[in-house]
One Martini backbone bead per residue (centre of mass of N, CA, C, O) as a GRO file, in nm:
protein
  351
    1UNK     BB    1  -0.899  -1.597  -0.079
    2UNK     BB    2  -0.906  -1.856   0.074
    3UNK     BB    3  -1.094  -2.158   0.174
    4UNK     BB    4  -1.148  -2.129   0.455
    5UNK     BB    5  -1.267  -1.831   0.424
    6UNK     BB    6  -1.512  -1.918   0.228
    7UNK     BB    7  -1.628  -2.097   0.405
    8UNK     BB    8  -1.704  -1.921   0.647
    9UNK     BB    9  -1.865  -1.686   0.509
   10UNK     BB   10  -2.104  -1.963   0.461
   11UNK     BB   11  -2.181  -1.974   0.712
   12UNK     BB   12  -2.424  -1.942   0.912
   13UNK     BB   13  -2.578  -1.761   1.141
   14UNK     BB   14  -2.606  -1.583   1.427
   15UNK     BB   15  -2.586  -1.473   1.749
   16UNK     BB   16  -2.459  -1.170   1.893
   17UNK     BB   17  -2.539  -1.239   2.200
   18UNK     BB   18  -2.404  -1.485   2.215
   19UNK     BB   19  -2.171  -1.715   2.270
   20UNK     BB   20  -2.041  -1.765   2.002
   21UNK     BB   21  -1.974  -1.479   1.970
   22UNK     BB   22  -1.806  -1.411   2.202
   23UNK     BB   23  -1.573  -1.599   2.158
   24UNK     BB   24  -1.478  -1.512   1.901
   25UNK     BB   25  -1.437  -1.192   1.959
   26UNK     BB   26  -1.220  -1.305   2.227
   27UNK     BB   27  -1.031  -1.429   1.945
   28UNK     BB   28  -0.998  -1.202   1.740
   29UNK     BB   29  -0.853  -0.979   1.987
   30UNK     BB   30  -0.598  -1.183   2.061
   31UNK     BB   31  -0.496  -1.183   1.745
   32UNK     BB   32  -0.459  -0.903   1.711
   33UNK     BB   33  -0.281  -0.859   1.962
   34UNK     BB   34  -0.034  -0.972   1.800
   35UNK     BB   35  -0.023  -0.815   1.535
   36UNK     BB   36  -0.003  -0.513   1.724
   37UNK     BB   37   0.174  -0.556   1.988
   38UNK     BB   38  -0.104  -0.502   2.201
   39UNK     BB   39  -0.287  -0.437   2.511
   40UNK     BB   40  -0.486  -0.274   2.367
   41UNK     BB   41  -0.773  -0.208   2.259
   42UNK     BB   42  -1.040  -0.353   2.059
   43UNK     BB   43  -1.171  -0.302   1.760
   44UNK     BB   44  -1.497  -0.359   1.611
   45UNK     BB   45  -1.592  -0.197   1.287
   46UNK     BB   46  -1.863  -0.171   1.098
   47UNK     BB   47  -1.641  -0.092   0.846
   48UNK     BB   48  -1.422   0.098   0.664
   49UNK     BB   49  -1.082   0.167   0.694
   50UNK     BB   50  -1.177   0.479   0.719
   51UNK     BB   51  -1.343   0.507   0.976
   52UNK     BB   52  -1.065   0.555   1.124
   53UNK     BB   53  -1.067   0.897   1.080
   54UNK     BB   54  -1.318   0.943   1.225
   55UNK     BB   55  -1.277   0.790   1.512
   56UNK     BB   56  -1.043   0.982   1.570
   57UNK     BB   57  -1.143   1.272   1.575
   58UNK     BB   58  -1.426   1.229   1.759
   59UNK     BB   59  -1.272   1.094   2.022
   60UNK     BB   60  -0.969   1.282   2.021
   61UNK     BB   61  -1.131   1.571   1.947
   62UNK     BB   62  -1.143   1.945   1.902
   63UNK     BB   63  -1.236   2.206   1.796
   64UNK     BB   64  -0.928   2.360   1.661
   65UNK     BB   65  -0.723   2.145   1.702
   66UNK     BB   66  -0.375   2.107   1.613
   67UNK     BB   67  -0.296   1.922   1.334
   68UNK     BB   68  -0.028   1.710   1.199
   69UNK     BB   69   0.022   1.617   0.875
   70UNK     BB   70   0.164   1.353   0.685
   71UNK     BB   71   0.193   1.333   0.317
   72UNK     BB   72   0.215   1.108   0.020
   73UNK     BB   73  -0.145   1.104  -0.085
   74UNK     BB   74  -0.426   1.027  -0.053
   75UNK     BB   75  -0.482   0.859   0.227
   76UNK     BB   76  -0.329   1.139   0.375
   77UNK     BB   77  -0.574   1.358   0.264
   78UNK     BB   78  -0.816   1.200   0.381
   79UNK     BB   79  -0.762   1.211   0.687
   80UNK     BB   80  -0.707   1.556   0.701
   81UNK     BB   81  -1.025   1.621   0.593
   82UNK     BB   82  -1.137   1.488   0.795
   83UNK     BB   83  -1.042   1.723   1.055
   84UNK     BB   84  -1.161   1.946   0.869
   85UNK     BB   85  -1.489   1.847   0.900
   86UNK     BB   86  -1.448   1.948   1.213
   87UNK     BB   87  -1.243   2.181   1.229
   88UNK     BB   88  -0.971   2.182   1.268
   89UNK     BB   89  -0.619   2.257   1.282
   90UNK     BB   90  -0.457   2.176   0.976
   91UNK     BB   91  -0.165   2.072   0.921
   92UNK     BB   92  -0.022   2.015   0.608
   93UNK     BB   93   0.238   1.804   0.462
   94UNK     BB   94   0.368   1.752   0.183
   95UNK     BB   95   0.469   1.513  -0.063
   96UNK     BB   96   0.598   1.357  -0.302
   97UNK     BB   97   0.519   1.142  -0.519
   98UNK     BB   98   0.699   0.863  -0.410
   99UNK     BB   99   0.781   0.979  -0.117
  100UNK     BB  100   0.850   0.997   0.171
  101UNK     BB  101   0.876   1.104   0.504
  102UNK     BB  102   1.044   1.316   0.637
  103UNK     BB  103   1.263   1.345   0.931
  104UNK     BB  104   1.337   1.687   0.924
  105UNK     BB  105   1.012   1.788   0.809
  106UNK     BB  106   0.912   1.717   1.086
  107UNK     BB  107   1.085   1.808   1.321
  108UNK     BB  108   1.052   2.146   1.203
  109UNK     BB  109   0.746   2.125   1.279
  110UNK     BB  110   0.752   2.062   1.568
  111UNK     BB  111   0.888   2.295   1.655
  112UNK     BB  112   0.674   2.516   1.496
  113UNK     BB  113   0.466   2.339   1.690
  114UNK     BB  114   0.376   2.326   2.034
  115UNK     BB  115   0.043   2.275   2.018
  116UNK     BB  116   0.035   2.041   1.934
  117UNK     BB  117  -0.248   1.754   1.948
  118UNK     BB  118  -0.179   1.573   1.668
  119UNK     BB  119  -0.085   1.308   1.457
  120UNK     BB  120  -0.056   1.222   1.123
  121UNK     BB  121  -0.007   0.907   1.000
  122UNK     BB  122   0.070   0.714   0.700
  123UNK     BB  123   0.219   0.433   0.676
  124UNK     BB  124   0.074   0.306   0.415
  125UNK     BB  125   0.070   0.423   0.088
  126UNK     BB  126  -0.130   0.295  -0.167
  127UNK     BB  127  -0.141   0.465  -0.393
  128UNK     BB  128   0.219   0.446  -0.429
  129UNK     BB  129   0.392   0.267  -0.273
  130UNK     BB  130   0.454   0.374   0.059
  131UNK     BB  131   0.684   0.352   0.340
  132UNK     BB  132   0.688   0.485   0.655
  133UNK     BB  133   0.921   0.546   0.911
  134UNK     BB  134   0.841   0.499   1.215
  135UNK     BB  135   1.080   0.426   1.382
  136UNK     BB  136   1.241   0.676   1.316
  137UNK     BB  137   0.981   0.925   1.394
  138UNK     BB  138   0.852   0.869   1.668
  139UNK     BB  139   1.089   0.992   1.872
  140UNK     BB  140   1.017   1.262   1.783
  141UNK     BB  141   0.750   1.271   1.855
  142UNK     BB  142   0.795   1.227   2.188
  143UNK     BB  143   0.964   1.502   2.242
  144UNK     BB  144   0.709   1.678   2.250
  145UNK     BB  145   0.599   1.901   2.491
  146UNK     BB  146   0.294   1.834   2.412
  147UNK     BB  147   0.191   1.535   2.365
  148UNK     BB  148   0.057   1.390   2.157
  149UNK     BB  149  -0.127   1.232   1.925
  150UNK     BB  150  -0.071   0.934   1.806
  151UNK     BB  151  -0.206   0.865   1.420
  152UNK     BB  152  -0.226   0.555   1.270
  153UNK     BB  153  -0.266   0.435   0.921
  154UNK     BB  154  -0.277   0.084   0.882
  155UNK     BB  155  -0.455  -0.053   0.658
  156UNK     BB  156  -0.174  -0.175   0.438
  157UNK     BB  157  -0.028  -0.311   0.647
  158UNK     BB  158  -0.124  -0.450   0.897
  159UNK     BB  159  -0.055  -0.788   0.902
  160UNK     BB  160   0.249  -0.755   0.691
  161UNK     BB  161   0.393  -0.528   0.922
  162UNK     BB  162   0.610  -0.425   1.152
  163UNK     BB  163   0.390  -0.277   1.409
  164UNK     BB  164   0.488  -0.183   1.717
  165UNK     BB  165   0.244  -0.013   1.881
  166UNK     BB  166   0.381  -0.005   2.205
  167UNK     BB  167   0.688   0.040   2.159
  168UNK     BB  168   0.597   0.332   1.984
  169UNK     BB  169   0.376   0.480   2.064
  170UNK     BB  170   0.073   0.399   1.961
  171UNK     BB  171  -0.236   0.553   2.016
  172UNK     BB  172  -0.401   0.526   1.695
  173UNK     BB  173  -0.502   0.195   1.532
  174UNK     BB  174  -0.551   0.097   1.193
  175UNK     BB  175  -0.778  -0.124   0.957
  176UNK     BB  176  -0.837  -0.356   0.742
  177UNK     BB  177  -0.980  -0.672   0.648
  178UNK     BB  178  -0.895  -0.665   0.297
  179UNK     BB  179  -0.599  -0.700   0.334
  180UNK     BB  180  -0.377  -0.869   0.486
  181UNK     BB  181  -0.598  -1.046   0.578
  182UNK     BB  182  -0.812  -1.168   0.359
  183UNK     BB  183  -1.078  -1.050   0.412
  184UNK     BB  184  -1.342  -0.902   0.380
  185UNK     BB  185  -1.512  -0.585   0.342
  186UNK     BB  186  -1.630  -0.469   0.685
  187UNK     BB  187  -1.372  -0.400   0.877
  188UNK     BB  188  -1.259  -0.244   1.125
  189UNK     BB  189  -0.970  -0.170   1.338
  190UNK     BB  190  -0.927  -0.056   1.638
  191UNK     BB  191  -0.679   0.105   1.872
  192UNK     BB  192  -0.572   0.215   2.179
  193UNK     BB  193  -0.484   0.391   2.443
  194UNK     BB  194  -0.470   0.504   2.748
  195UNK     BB  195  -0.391   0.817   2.648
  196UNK     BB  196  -0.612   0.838   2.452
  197UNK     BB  197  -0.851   0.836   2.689
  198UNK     BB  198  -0.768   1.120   2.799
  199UNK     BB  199  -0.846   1.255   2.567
  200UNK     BB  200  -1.157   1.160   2.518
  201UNK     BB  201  -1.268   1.295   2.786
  202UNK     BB  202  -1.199   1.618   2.596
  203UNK     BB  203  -1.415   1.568   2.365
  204UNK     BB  204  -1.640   1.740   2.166
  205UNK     BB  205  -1.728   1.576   1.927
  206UNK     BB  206  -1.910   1.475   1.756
  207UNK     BB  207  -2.098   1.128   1.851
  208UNK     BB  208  -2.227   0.796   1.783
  209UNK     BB  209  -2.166   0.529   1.587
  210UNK     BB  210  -1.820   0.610   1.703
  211UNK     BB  211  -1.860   0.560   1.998
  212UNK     BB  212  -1.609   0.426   2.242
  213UNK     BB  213  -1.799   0.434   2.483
  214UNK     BB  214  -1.963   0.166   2.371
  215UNK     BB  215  -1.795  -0.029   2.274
  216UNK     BB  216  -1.633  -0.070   2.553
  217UNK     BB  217  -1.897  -0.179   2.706
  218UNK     BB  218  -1.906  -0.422   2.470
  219UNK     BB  219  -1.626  -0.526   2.526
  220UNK     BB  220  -1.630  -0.651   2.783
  221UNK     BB  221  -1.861  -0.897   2.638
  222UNK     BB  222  -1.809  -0.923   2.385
  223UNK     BB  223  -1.882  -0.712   2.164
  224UNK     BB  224  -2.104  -0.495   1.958
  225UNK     BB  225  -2.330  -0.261   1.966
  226UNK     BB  226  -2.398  -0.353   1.682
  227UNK     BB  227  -2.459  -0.504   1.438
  228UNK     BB  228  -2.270  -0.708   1.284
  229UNK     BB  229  -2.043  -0.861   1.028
  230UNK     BB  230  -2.056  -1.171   1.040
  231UNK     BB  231  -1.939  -1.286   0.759
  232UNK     BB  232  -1.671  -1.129   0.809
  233UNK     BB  233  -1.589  -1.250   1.073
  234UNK     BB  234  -1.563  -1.545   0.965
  235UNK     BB  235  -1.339  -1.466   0.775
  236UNK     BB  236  -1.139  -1.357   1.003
  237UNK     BB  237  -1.110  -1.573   1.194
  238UNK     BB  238  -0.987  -1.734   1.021
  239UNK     BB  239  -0.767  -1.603   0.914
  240UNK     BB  240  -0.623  -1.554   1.236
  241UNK     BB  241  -0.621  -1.824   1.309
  242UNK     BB  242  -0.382  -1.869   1.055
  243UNK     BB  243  -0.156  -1.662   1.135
  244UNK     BB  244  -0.104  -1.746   1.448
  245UNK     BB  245  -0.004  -2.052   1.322
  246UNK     BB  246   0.253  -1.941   1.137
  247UNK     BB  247   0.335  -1.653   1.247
  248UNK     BB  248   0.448  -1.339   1.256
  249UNK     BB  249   0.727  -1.339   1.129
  250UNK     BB  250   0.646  -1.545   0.862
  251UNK     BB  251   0.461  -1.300   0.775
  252UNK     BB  252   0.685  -1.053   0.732
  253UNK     BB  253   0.837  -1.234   0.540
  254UNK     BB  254   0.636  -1.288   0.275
  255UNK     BB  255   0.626  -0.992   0.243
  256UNK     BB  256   0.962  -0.924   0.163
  257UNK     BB  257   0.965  -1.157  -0.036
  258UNK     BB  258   0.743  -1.062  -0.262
  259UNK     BB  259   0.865  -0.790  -0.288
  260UNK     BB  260   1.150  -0.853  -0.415
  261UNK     BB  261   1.037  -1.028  -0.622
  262UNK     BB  262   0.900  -0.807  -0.775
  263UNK     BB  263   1.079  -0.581  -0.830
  264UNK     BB  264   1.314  -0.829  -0.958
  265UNK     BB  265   1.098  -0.853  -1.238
  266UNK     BB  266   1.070  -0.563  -1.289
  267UNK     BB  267   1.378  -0.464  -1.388
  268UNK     BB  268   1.383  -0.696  -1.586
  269UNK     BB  269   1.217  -0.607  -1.793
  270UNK     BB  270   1.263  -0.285  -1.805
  271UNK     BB  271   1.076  -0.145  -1.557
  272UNK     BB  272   0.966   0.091  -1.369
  273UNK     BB  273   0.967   0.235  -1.078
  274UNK     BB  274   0.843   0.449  -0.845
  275UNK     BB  275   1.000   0.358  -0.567
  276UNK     BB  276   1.206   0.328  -0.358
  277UNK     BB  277   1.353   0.096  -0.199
  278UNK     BB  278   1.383   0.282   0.095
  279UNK     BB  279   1.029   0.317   0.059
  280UNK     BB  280   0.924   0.052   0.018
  281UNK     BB  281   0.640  -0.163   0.001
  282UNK     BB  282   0.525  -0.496   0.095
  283UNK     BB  283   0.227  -0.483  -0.038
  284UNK     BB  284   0.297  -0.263  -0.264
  285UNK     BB  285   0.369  -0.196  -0.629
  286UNK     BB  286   0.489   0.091  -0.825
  287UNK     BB  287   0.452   0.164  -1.203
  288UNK     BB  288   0.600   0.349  -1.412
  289UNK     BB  289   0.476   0.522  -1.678
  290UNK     BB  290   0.493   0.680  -1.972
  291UNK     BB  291   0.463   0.914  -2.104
  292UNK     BB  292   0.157   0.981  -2.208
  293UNK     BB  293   0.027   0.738  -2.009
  294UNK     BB  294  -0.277   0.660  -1.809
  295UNK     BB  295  -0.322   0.297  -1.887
  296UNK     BB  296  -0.620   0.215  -1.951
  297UNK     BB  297  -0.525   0.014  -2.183
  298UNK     BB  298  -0.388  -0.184  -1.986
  299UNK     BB  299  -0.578  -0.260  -1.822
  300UNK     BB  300  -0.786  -0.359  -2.034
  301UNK     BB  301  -0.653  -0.564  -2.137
  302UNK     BB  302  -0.584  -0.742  -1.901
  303UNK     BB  303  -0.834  -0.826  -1.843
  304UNK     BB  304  -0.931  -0.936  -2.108
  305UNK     BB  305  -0.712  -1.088  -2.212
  306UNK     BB  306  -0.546  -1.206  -1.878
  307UNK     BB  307  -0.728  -1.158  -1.597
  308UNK     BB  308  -0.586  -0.955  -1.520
  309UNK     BB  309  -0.576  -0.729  -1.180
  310UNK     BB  310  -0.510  -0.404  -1.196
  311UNK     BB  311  -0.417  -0.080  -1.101
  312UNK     BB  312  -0.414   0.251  -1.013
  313UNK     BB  313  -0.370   0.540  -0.975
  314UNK     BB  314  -0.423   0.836  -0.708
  315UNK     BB  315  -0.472   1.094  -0.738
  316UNK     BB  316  -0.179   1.240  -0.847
  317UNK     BB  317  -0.132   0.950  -0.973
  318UNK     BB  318  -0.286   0.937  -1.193
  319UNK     BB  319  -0.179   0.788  -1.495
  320UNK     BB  320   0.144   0.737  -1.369
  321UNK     BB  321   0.055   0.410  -1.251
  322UNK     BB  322   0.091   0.097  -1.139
  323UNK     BB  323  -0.064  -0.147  -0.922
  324UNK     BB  324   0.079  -0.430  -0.753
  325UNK     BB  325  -0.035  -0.674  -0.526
  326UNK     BB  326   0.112  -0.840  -0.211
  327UNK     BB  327  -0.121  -0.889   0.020
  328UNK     BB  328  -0.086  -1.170   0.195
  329UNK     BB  329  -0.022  -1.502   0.337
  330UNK     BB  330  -0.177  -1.617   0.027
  331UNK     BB  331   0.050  -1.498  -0.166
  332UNK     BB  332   0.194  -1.609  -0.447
  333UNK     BB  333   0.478  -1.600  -0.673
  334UNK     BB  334   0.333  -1.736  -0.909
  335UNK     BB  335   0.090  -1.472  -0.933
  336UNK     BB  336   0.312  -1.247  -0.957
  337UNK     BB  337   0.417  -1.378  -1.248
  338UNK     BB  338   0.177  -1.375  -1.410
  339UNK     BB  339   0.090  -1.107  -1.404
  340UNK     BB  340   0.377  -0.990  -1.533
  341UNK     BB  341   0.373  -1.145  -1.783
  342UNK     BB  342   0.144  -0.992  -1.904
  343UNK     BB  343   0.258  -0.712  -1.877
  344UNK     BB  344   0.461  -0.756  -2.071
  345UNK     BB  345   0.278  -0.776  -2.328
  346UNK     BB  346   0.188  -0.528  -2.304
  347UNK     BB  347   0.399  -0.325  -2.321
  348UNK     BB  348   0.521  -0.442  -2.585
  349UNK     BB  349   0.287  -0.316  -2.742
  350UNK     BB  350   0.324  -0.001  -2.603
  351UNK     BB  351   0.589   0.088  -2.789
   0.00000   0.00000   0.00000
């Protein structure tokens, strides 16, 4: 988190029905929907970006309801998990780790389910660091001729990468505050359409803390319903405001210099890449470990010896990659070289 952030977090509280709390957020629901690209209803919901999975499903799906899941890792297994708790019919198609969603086996998928009611895409797979090209993808997605509701996660991506919720016709987008915003963790921001909220009113899943007819109640007043995390929201507003400060085209401009320089100097040491360059993620990069290394001793050496904190990777990818993040408007190239330097030395000596 940058200096600005950190200071933000740390000043006293407020009270959350007051005018200074409602002028923040409807401060930084204004600098959100810059950066979602959408004139669209923005909520703030306390929890973390996962809640966007429940929060899609309990407010504009009902039990029985057919969803076609797309996934290439483990955040896009439990997107469709979580409608499958709800009772859903989840068709889910799953695609190889390290692979992006194919273009083609959309395409096959939906013409195969005419009565498809929601669509589920992982924008960016944290797990293994791929982007899925959507804006490839969801032409195909809006000529079906049930019109589903089209719902994608974009946790680790959005605010980093150029995602223009209403030209791509995205009906239900979220992401989480700890990721590209750069600020604590503790807010999901989740975006509607006026599409899903015609959803929304034939939706029979039960639903309490996450149903969105209380938020926009009480957005209405610029609040949200129930108490939020104020000091995450105080360095929240601090992040959005430095970002639109900075402006959107250079936040994600920042994002694919640091992408291809990470890339091309994980190549230059001679370690492999896990995903292909026109699959690669702008946030994430995952590096593929040796046969028979599950990284365990790579990350602890890292940590103790070099201060160094990378990730492995999760659910199928566990054991199988390293993942270095570089997401977030205030990530210099300089602490991806140092972190890179470490890792050259542990490499070398687990040869």
């Amino acid at each position: 988190m940058s200096s600005s952030v950190l200071t933000a977090v740390s000043q006293q509280s407020i009270n959350h029905r007051g005018h200074a709390y409602e002028a923040m957020h409807e401060r930084m629901v204004k600098n959100l929907q810059l950066f979602f690209q959408t004139d669209n209803d923005i909520f703030l919901l306390t929890s973390s970006g996962t809640s966007g999975f429940e929060t899609t499903v309990v407010n504009f799906f009902s039990p029985g309801d057919k969803i076609l899941s797309f996934t290439c890792g483990e955040f896009g297994n439990r997107f469709a998990d979580c409608a499958r708790a709800f009772h859903a019919n989840v068709i889910q198609v799953k695609f190889p780790i390290g692979s992006a969603v194919s273009i083609s086996d959309v395409e096959q998928t939906l013409n195969s389910h005419p009565d498809a009611k929601g669509i589920f895409f992982t924008h960016n797979e944290t797990a293994v660091g791929v982007l899925n090209n959507l804006k490839s993808i969801l032409p195909i997605v809006h000529a079906h001729p049930n019109q589903p509701l089209v719902c994608v996660d974009a946790v680790s991506s959005l605010g980093g990468v150029d995602l223009p919720m209403d030209n791509l016709g995205i009906d239900v987008l979220f992401t989480g505050s700890q990721k590209c915003w750069m600020a604590p963790p503790g807010i999901c921001m989740l975006s509607v359409s006026k599409k899903a909220w015609e959803f929304h009113k034939s939706a029979k899943n039960p639903r309490y803390y996450f149903d969105l007819d209380f938020f926009k109640k009480f957005d209405e007043k610029n609040q949200t319903p129930s108490t939020p995390a104020l000091a995450t929201l105080f360095g929240l507003d601090a992040s959005l405001s430095h970002m639109a400060e900075v402006g959107r085209d250079a936040v994600f401009s920042h994002h694919q210099t640091l992408m291809h320089h990470t890339r091309n100097k994980i190549k230059k040491m001679g370690m492999k890449l896990f995903v292909a360059d026109e699959d690669a993620s702008p946030t994430v990069t995952s590096i593929a470990l040796p046969v028979g290394n599950d990284g365990s001793g790579w990350l602890k050496e890292l940590r103790e010896t070099h201060h160094v904190v990378l990730a492995g990777g999760m659910g199928e990818a566990k054991g199988k990659i390293l993942r270095i993040a570089h997401m977030g408007y205030a990530v210099k190239k300089e602490e991806i070289d140092q972190a890179l330097e470490a890792l050259e030395k542990v490499a070398s000596r687990k040869e």
